[in-house]
N, C-alpha and C positions, 0 to 999 in steps of 0.2 A: 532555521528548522522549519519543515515541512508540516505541518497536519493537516490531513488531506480527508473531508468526511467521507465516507463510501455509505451509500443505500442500495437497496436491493433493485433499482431503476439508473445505476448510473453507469452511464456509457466504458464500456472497461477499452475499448481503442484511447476515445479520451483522458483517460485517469492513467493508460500505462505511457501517454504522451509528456503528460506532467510526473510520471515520476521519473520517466528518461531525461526530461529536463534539468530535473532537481538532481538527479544523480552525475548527469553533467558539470550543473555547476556547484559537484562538493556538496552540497547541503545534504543535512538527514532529512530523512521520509518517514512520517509516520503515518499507518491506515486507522483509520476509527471507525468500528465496522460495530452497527445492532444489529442484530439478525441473523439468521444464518444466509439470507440471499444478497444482504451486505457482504457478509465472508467472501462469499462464492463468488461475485463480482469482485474483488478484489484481487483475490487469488489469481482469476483470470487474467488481470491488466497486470499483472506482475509478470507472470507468463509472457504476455504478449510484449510488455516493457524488456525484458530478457531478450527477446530477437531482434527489438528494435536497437538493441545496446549491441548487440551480436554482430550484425551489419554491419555496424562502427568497429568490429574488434575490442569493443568497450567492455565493462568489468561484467563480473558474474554477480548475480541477485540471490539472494534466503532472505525468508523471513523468521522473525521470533516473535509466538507471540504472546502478549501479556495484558491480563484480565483489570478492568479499570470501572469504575463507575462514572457515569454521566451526567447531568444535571437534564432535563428534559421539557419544556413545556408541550402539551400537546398543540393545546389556544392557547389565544391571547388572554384567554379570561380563567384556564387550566391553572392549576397551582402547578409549582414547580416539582419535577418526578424526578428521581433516581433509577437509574437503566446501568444495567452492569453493559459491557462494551466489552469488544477483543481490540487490542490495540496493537496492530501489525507492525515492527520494525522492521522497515529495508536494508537489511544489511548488503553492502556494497563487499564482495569477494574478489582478490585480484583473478586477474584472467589468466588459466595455466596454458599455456602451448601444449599443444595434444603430446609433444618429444618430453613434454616435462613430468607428464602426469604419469603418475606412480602404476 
């Protein structure tokens, strides 16, 4: 199993590399996104992981997602915070041949 942080600074080519990876080898994907410019980074590299899969003829991507809390330090010297979090499931969908789809 995958958990993969996303922040609102993190490269979404690189982050839709490693979930094409992980979805390659079978594993789940989890995103753990604060923020909404976490989300929105995420959402992206999903995107962008879905063509990279596409290429390949590889599976089709959704997400679902589900609300969690965090444990958080900001410092070192910070007490420990609670941060609610969206917690992105990659769902892996088989790939339909365009003759199949309804």
């Amino acid at each position: 199993m995958a958990t993969l942080r996303v922040a609102s600074t993190t490269q979404t080519t690189s982050l839709a590399g490693a979930i094409a990876h992980h979805v390659r080898q079978d594993q789940p994907v989890y995103l753990q996104c604060v923020g909404a410019g976490a989300v929105n980074q995420a959402n992206k590299a999903v995107a962008v992981a879905r063509t990279f899969l596409a290429q390949e003829h590889g599976p089709e991507l959704a997400l679902q997602p589900e609300f969690i809390n965090v444990h958080v330090r900001e410092s070192d010297t910070a007490p420990v915070a609670v941060r609610s979090a969206l917690l992105l499931v990659v769902l892996v969908l088989p790939n339909i041949a365009p003759e199949e789809a309804p």
